[in-house]
N, C-alpha and C positions, 0 to 999 in steps of 0.2 A: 288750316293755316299753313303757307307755307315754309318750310324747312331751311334753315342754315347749314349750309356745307362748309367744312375749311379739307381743300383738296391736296395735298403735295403731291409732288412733280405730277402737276395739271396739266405743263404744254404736251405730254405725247402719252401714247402709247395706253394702260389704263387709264392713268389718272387723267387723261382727256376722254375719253369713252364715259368714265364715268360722272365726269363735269358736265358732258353733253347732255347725257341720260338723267342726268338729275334738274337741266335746265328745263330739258324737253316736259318734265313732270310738275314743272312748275316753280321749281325752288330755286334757291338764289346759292351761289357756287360763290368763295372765297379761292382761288387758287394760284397756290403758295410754289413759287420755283426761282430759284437760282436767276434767272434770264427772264424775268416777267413781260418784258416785250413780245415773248413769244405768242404771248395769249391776249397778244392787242388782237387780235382779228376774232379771237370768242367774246373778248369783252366789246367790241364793234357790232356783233351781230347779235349783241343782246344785255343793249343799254337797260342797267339800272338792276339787272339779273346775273352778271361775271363781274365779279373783283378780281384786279392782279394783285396781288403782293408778293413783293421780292423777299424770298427766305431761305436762307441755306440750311437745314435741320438740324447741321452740326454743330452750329453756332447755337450754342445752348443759353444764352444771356437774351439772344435774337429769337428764340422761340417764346418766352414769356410775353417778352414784349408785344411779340406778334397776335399772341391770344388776345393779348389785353385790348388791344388797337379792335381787333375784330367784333371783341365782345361790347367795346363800348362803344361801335358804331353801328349793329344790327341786334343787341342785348343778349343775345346766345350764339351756341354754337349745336345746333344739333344733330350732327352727324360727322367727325372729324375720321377721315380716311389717312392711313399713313401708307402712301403709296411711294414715294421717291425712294430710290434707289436703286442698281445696276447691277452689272451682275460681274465673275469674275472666275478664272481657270488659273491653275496650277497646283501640283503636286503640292500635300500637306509638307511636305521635307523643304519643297522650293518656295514656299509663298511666305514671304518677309514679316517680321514682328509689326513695319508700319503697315504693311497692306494689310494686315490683318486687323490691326487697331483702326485704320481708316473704316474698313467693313461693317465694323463693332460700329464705329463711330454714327455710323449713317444707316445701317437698319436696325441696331436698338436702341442706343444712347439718345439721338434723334426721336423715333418715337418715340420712346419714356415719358422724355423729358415734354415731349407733346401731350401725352396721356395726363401727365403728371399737370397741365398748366389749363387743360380743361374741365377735366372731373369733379373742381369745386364746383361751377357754374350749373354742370349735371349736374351732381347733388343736389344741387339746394332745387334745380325743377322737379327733381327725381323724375328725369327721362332723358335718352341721349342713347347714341348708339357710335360706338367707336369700331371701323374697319380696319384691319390690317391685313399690307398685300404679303403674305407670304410668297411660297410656291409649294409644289408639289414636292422640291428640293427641303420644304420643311418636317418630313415627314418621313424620309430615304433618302443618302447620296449614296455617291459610287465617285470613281476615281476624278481627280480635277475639280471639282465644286465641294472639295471639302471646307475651305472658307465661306464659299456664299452659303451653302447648308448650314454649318455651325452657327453664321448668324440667322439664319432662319429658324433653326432648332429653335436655339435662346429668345426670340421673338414668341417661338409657339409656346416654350413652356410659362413665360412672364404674361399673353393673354388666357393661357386656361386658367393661371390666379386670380389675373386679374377677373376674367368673367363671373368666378366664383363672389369674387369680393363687393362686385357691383348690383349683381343683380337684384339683390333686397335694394335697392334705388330706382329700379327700373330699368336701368342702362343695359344696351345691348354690347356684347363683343360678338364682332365676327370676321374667323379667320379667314383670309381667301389663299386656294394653295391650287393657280394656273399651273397647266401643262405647258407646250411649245404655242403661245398667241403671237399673231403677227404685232407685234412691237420693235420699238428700238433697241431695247435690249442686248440685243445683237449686233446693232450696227457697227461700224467703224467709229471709234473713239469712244465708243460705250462701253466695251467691252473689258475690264480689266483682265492685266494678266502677268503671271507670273514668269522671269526669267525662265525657259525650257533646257535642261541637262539632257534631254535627250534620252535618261534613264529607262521613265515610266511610258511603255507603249501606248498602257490604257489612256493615262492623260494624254500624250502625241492624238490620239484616237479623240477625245473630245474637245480640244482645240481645234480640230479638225469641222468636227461637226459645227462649233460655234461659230468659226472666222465664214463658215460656205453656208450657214442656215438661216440668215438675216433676210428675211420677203420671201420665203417658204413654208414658216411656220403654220400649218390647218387652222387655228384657233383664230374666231371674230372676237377685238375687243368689244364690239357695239353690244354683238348677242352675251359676252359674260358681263357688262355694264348693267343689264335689262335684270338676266339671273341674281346680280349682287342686288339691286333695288328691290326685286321681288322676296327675296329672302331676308333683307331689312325689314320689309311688311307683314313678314309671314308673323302670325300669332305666335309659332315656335319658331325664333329664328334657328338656325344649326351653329353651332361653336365655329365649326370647319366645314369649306365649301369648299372641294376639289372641282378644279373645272377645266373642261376639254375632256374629248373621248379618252387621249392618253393621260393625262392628268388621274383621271376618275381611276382607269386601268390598271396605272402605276402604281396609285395610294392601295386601292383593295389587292394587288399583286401581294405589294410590302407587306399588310398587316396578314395573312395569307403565310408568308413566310417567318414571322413574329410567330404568329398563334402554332404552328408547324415545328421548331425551335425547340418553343418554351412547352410544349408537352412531350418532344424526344426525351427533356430532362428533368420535366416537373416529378417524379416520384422521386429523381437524389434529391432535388433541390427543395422540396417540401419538408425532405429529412433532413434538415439543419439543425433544428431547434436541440436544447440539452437534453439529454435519456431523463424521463421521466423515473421516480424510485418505484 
């Protein structure tokens, strides 16, 4: 039987790769964006298989709703990807208590409150699989994406709960954490970003990188669309899917230097506990 998807931000970038990929396998795509017009030309080339709904994730009264519309027009939801969202630069000293609340707003308060409005309907099938698009930025930052990281962090640690809490139901999570894919991400007026003092080099240095690396990016979304579908299927799906050469490179670089760290100092740090009598 074929599968129900509910996609956010479906017009580009993943969450179109992954609407594609999942049309092309037979199943029926919901996807959810801001500007649902965008995806008159998916739901065109593939009557009675793409739904558009207009849904902004932050609007959290409008995400219930959204479930509910979906659920009682196709009876489930079997596969809910939280893919919307943008990316953003500036020094942790420079970047504003709203832009930081907006961030929060739209990659985890947003999914939560997603997660939160379909997990009954999993339950009660006991099966379902819920995506979340991290990044590689979830798992390591460095200077200028200490906002988009932070909310990526807080996404990573609230699906390893969650995955723990679900899988006596059968439901899958799984985290996706891209390297540099050719998306919009980058583009002009996607890009959030922080007033610049001028201060921090390192940040001047990846503003740099992000405003000049928009349609350079190595990374195919089609081919990690194909990898994210296959790894849904897999018997053992993985928690965390790093994807792209740099992506993959990055993630085992980081933990590499984690594991390298924390045994310079594991003999103090082991010796915490009170002197035994």
């Amino acid at each position: 039987m074929s599968k129900v998807w509910l996609v956010t931000g479906a017009t580009s970038g993943f969450g179109r790769a992954i609407a594609e990929a999942a049309v092309a396998a037979g199943d029926v795509v919901v996807g959810a964006a801001r500007r649902p017009e965008a995806l008159d030309g998916l739901v065109a080339a593939h009557p009675g298989r793409v739904e558009a709904l207009g849904l902004d994730v932050t609007d959290l009264a409008a995400v219930d709703a959204a479930v509910r519309d979906v659920v009682a027009r196709h009876g489930r939801i079997d596969v809910l990807v939280n893919n919307a969202g943008r990316t953003h630069v500036g020094a942790v000293e420079e970047t504003t208590d709203a832009e930081l609340r907006d961030l929060f707003d739209l990659h985890v308060f947003g999914p939560v409150a997603l997660v939160r409005a379909v997990l009954p309907h999993m339950r009660e099938r006991r099966s379902g699989a819920i995506v979340q698009m991290s990044s590689m930025g979830g798992q390591m930052s460095f200077a200028g994406f200490g906002a988009y990281s932070g909310t990526k962090f807080a996404l990573e640690g609230i699906s390893e709960a969650l995955a723990d809490e679900v899988a006596e139901f059968g439901i899958k999570v799984l985290i996706v954490e891209p390297g540099a894919f050719r998306t919009s991400l980058f583009g002009a007026g996607r890009a959030g970003a922080s007033p610049d003092s001028g201060v921090y080099a390192k940040v001047s240095e990846t503003r740099g990188a992000v405003s000049g690396g928009d349609g350079t990016q190595p990374g195919d979304p089609a081919k990690a669309a194909a990898v994210i579908l296959a790894a849904l299927e897999a018997e053992r799906t993985p928690l965390r899917l790093p994807l792209g050469d740099d992506g993959v490179s990055a993630v085992l670089g980081h933990l590499d230097q984690v594991r390298t760290e924390i045994t310079e100092w594991e003999k103090r740090t082991r010796a915490t506990g009170f002197d035994t009598p």
